[in-house]
N, C-alpha and C positions, 0 to 999 in steps of 0.2 A: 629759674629766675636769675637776671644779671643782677650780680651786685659789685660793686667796686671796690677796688683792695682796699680802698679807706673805709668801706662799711665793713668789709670781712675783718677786719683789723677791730675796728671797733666793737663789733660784737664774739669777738673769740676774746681779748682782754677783758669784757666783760664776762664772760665764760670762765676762764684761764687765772686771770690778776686775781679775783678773790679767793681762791685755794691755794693759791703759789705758798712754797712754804720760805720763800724770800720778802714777804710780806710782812710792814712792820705792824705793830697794835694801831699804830694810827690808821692803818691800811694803806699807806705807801708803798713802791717799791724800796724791796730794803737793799737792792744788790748796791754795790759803788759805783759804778756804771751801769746803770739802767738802759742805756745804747746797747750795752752789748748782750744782752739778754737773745741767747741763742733764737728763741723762737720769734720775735719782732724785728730780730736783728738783718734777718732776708726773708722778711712775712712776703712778697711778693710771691718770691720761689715758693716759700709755705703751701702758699694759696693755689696756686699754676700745679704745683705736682699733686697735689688733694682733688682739685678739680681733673687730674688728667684717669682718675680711675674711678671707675664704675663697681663696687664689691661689697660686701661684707665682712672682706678678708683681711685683717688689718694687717697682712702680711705684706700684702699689697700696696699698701699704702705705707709700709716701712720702707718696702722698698724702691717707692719713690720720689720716697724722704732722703733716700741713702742717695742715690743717683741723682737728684736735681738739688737739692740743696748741701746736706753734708757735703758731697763732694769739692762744690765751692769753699765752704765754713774754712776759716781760717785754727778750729778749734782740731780739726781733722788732720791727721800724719799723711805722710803718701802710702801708705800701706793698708789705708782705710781705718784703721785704729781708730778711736778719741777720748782723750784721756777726762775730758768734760763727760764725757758720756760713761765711762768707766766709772766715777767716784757720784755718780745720779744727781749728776749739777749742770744738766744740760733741758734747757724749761722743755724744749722740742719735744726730747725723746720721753721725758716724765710726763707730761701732758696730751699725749700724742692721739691718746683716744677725745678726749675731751675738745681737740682742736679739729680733728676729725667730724666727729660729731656736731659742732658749731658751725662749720662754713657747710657740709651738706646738706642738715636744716635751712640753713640760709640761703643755700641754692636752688632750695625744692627739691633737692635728694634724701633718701633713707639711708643710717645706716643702724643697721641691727647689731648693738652693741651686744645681745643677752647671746651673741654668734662665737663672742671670745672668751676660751675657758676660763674659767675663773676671778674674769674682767664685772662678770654681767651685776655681783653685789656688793665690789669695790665702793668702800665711802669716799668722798673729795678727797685729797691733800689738802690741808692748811696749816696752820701755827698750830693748831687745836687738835691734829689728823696726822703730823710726823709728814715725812717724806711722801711725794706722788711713787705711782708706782711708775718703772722704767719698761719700756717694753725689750724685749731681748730678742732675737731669732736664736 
């Protein structure tokens, strides 16, 4: 099913923003810049590289996270490094299943979350939950 980056956008924030552990009690975004919030910040790319694989492998999907959008991110070294992703304050890479999971549902794709070790009885992140987890290779 076509959906349009403004829906995919819409319902992964709705996914995403209420576990974020950047969130304040009143449930705002609590970053200072809310613009630069890694994952909304090139949702297009987000969406484009999610949509270009077919898996249950979320390796897969990291690494077309790392090639079509980190690459661009201005948060990224040229050496591939990222020092946001280093200290787990990058929403993309903390979020990455859950964001995953959102736009394929909303495409009419599956993904079999219970496929990733030790991902499959993970509780949200939120203010209440501590940190998201980060995915690593």
């Amino acid at each position: 099913m076509a959906r349009s980056i403004e829906e995919l956008e819409s319902i992964v924030r709705n996914r995403v923003c209420g576990v974020c552990t950047e969130r304040t009690e009143e449930g705002g975004c609590g970053l200072e810049k809310p613009s630069g919030c890694a994952l909304f910040q090139l949702f297009p790319r987000v969406a484009q590289a999610i949509q270009s694989v077919n898996s249950d492998d979320i390796r897969l999907y990291i690494d077309a996270i790392r090639r079509d959008v980190c690459s661009v991110c201005q948060g990224q070294a040229l050496d591939g490094t990222c020092e946001t992703r280093q200290q787990v304050n990058c929403a993309l890479d903390a979020y990455l299943v859950l964001v995953v999971e959102a736009i394929e549902e909303a495409t009419g794709k599956s993904f079999d979350r219970s496929r990733i070790p030790g991902v499959e009885n993970v509780i949200p992140a939120g203010p209440a939950f501590g940190p998201g987890p980060q995915i690593r290779l």
